[in-house]
C-alpha positions in Angstrom: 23.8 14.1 -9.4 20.3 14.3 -9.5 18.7 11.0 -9.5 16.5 11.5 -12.6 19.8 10.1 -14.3 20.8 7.2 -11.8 19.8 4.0 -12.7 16.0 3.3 -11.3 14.3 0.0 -9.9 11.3 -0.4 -8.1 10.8 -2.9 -5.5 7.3 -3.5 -4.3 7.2 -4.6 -0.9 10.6 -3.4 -0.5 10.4 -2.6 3.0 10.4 -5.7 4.8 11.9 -9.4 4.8 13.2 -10.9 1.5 12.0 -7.0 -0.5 14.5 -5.2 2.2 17.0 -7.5 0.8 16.5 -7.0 -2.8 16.3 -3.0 -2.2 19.7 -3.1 -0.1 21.2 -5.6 -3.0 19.8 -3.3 -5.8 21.2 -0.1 -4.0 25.2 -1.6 -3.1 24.5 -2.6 -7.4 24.7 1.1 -7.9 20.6 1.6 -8.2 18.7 4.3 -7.0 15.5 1.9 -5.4 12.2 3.1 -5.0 11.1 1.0 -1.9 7.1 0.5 -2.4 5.4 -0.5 1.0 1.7 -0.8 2.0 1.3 -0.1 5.4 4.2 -0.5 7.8 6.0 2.7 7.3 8.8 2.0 10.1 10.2 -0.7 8.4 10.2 1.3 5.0 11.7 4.0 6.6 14.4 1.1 8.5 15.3 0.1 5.3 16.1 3.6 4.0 18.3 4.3 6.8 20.0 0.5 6.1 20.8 1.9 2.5 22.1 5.4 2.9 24.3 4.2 5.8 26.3 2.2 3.7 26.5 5.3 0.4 22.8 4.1 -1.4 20.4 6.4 -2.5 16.6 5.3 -2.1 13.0 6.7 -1.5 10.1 5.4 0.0 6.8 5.3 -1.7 3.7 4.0 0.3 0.7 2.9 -1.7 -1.1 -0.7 -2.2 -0.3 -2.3 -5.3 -3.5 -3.7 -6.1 -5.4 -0.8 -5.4 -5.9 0.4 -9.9 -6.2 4.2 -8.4 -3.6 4.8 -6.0 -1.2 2.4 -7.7 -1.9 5.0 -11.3 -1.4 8.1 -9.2 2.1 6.7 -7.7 3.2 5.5 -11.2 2.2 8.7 -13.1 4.3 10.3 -10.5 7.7 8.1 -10.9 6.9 8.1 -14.3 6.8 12.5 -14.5 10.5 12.3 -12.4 12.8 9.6 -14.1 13.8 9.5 -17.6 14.2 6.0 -17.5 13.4 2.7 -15.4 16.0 -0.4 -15.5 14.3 -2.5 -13.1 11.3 -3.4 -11.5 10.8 -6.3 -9.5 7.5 -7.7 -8.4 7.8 -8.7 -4.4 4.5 -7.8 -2.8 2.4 -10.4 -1.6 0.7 -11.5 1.6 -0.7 -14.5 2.9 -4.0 -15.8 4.7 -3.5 -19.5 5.4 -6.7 -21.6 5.5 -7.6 -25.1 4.0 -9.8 -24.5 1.1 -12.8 -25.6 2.2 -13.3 -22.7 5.2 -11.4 -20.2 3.1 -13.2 -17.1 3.4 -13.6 -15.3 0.0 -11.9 -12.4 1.6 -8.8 -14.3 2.0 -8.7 -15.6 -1.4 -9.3 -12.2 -3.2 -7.1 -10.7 -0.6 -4.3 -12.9 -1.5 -4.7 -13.2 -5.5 -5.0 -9.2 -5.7 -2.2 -8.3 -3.9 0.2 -10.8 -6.0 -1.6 -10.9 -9.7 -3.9 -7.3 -9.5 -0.4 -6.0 -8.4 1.7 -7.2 -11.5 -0.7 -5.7 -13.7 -1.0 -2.5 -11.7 3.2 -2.1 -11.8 4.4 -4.3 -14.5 1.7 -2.3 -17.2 3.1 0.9 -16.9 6.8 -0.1 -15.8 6.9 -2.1 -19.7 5.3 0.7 -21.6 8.4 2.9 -20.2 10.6 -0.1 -21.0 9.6 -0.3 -24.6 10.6 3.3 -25.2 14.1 3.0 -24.0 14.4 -0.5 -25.5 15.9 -2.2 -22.5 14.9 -2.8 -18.8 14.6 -6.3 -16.1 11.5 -7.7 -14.4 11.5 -9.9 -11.8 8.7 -11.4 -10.0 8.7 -12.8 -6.9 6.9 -16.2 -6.9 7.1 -18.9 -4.7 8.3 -23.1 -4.5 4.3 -23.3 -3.4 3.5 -21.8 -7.0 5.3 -24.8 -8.4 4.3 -27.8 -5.9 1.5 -26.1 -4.1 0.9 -26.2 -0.8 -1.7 -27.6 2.3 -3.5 -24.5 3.2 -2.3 -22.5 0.8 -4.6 -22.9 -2.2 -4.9 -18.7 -2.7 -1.3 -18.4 -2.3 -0.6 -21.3 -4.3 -2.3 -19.8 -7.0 -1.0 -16.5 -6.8 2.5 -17.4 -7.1 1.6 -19.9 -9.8 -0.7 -17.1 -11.6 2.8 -14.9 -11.4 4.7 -17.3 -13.3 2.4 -18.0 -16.0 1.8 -14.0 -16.5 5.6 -13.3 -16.0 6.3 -16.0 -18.7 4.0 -14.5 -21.2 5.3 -11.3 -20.7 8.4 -12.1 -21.2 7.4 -14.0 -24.6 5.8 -10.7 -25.5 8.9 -8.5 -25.2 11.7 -10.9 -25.6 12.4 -9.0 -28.9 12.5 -5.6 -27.6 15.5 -5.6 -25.5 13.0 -6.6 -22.1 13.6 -9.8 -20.1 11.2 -10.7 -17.9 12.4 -13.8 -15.3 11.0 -14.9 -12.0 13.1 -15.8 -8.3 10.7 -19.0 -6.6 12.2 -19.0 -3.1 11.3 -21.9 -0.8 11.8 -21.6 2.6 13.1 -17.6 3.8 13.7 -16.2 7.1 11.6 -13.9 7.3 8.5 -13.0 9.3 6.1 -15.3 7.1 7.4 -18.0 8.6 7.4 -17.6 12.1 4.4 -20.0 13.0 6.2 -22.8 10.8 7.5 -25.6 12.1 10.8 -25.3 11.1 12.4 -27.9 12.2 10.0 -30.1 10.6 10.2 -28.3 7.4 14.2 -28.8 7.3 13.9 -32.4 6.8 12.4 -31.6 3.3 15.0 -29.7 2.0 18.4 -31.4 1.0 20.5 -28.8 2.5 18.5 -29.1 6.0 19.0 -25.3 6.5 16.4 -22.3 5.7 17.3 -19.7 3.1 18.3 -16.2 3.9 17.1 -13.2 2.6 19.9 -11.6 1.5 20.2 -15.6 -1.2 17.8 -14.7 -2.8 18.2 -10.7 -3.8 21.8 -12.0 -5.2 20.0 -13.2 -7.4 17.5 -11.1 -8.5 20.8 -8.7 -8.8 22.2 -10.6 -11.3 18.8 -10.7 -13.2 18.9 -7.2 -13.7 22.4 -7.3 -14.4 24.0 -7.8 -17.7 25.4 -10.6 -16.7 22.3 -12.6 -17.4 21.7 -10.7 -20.8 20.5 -13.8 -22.1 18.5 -14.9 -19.4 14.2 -14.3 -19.8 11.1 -16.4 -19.1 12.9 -18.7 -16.6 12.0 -19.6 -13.0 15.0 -19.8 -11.3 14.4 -21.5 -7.5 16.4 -20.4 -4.4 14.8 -23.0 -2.1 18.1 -25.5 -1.2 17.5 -28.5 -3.7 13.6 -28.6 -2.5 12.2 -29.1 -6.4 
């Protein structure tokens, strides 16, 4: 069957760490993913091998979400080869830990594009789709930092928190239009953002003493753009092990 008539989701970031995850949740769920990635083509393409070994059906589509122009020209083109769109979920972001004070202005734009530039550049588009069929799931992506904040992480902080407050509206906006709109706040993921952590430290702070894994928190961005949470939109829902 050609895949213009599979079900659709689009996973920004969807190459790598917790976005691998979600794309190999989404595709067992019966979803034909769209796996967005910026730079790192070997994991995208890693990914894509993960999924059609076990039956999936997936693409790879490399361009920077907060880039207006190449982020247009990607849409237009998923927009010109799929009648519809059921999902999209919001997972790119990036870090560049500092304390505020020697932050370079780099590392905050850097930061706050990727995550907030990025929602508008996807979710925009993605919605006025949406609207036409009269049904569809967003998810962002945010983070237990975007909640509590976070020593060093002031950009990041504010991205994530920035996510949620735009993902809330949203979803506000288009509650009555069949469109829910929720966001996944993970706390502490295996995944390459936390390599120079101090783990062990860290575990004491969370009431199960162990550190997520990946695969926690795409169940449940899965059931967010299931019908089984039909009556589910503008919530944060944490995945961080009884943290907040």
């Amino acid at each position: 069957m050609d895949p213009i008539n599979k079900k659709i989701a689009i996973i920004t970031g969807g190459g790598r760490g917790i976005g691998r995850a979600i794309s190999f949740e989404m595709a067992r769920a019966g979803f034909y993913v769209i796996i967005n990635y910026k730079s790192n083509k070997e994991a995208a393409v890693e990914t894509l091998k993960m999924i059609k070994k076990e039956g999936g059906e997936a693409e790879i589509m490399p361009f920077d979400v907060s880039d207006s122009a190449k982020t247009e020209e990607a849409m237009s083109d998923i927009m010109s080869r799929f009648t519809s769109i059921e999902a999209l979920i919001n997972n790119a972001g990036v870090t560049a830990d500092n304390l505020f004070l020697t932050m370079p202005e780099r590392d905050w734009d850097g930061v706050i594009d990727t995550t907030l530039k990025g929602f508008y550049n996807l979710t925009k588009p993605v919605l006025k789709k949406m609207l036409r069929q009269k049904k569809g799931a967003i998810v962002s992506i945010a983070s237990v930092a975007g909640l509590t904040g976070n020593k060093g992480q002031a950009n990041y902080s504010a991205a994530k928190a920035g996510l949620i407050g735009a993902s809330r509206s949203v979803a506000l906006e288009v509650a009555k239009m069949g469109i829910r709109v929720n966001i996944v706040a993970p706390g502490l993921i295996e995944t390459e953002m936390i390599k120079k952590a101090p783990i062990e430290t860290i575990k004491g702070t969370i009431p199960m003493g162990r550190i997520g894994r990946p695969e926690e928190v795409a169940k449940v961005v899965r059931f967010l753009c299931s019908e089984d949470s039909s009556y589910i939109t503008g919530q944060v829902i944490g995945v961080n092990g009884g943290m907040i």
